[in-house]
C-alpha positions in Angstrom: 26.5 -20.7 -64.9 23.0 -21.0 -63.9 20.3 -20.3 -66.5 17.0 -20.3 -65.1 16.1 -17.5 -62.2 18.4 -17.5 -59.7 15.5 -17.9 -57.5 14.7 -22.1 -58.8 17.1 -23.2 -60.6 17.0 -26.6 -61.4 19.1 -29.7 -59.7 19.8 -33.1 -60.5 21.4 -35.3 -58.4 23.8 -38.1 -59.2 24.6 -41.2 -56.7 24.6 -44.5 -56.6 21.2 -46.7 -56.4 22.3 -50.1 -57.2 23.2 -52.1 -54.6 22.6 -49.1 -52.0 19.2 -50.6 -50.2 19.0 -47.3 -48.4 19.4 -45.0 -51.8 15.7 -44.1 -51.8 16.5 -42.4 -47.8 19.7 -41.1 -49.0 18.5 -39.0 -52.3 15.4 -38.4 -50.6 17.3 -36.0 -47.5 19.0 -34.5 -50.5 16.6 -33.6 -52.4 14.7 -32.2 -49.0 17.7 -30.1 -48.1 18.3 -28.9 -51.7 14.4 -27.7 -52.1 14.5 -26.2 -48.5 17.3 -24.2 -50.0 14.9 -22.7 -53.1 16.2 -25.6 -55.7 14.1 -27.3 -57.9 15.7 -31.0 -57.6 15.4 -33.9 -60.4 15.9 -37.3 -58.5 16.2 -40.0 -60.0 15.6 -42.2 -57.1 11.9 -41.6 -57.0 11.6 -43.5 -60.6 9.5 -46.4 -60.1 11.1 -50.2 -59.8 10.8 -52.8 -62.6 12.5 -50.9 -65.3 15.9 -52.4 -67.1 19.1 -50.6 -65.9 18.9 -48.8 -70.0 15.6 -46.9 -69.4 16.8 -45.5 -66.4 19.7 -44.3 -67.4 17.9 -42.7 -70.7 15.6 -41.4 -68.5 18.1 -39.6 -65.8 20.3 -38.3 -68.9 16.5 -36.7 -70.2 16.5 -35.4 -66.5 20.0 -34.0 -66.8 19.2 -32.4 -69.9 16.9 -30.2 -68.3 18.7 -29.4 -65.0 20.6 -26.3 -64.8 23.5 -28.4 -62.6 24.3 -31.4 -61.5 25.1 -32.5 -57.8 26.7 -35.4 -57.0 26.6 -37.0 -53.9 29.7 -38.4 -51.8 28.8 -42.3 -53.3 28.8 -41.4 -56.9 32.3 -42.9 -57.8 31.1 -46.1 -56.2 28.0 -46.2 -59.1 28.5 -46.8 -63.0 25.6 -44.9 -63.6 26.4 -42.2 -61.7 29.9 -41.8 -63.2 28.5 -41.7 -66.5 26.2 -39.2 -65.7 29.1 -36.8 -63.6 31.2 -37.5 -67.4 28.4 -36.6 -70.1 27.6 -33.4 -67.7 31.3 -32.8 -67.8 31.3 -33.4 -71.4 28.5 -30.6 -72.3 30.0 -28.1 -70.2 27.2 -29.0 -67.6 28.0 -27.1 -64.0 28.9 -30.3 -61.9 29.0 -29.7 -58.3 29.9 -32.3 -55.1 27.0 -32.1 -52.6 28.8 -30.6 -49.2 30.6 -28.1 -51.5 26.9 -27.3 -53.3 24.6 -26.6 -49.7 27.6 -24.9 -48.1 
């Protein structure tokens, strides 16, 4: 459930980065779509470059702390990361959501 407005609640979106040279594109026309749609999206593709693979993933689990639900998009199972992230949302009773099921 939801707990911000119905109006904004808050998205974060879970896919693979690494070794995707298009992920920046990909999580980009996500996060487009989901704000065109009234969300307020957390994406952790627009992180800058240089950091070590541990601060990011610090960083997106801070970012899923604060989203009300987590997409995933159709790579996700192909990214460590990502899984992680779609299992520690799982694990806290985190709504968890695939992307064409979410924007339907």
């Amino acid at each position: 459930m939801l707990k911000r407005s119905e109006n904004h609640p808050v998205v974060y979106l879970a896919g693979k980065i690494t070794g995707d040279p298009d992920y920046r594109k990909k999580f980009r026309q996500a996060e487009v779509k989901l704000a065109y749609m009234d969300y307020i999206v957390l994406n952790p593709a627009a992180l800058p470059a240089g950091l070590d693979p541990s601060d990011y993933m610090r960083i997106s689990l801070a970012m899923l702390e604060s989203a009300d639900v987590v997409v995933l998009l159709p790579d996700f199972e192909a990214s460590e990361g990502a899984t992680i992230e779609e299992r520690y949302a799982s694990y806290i009773e985190k709504a968890v959501y695939m992307y064409d099921r979410f924007i339907e």
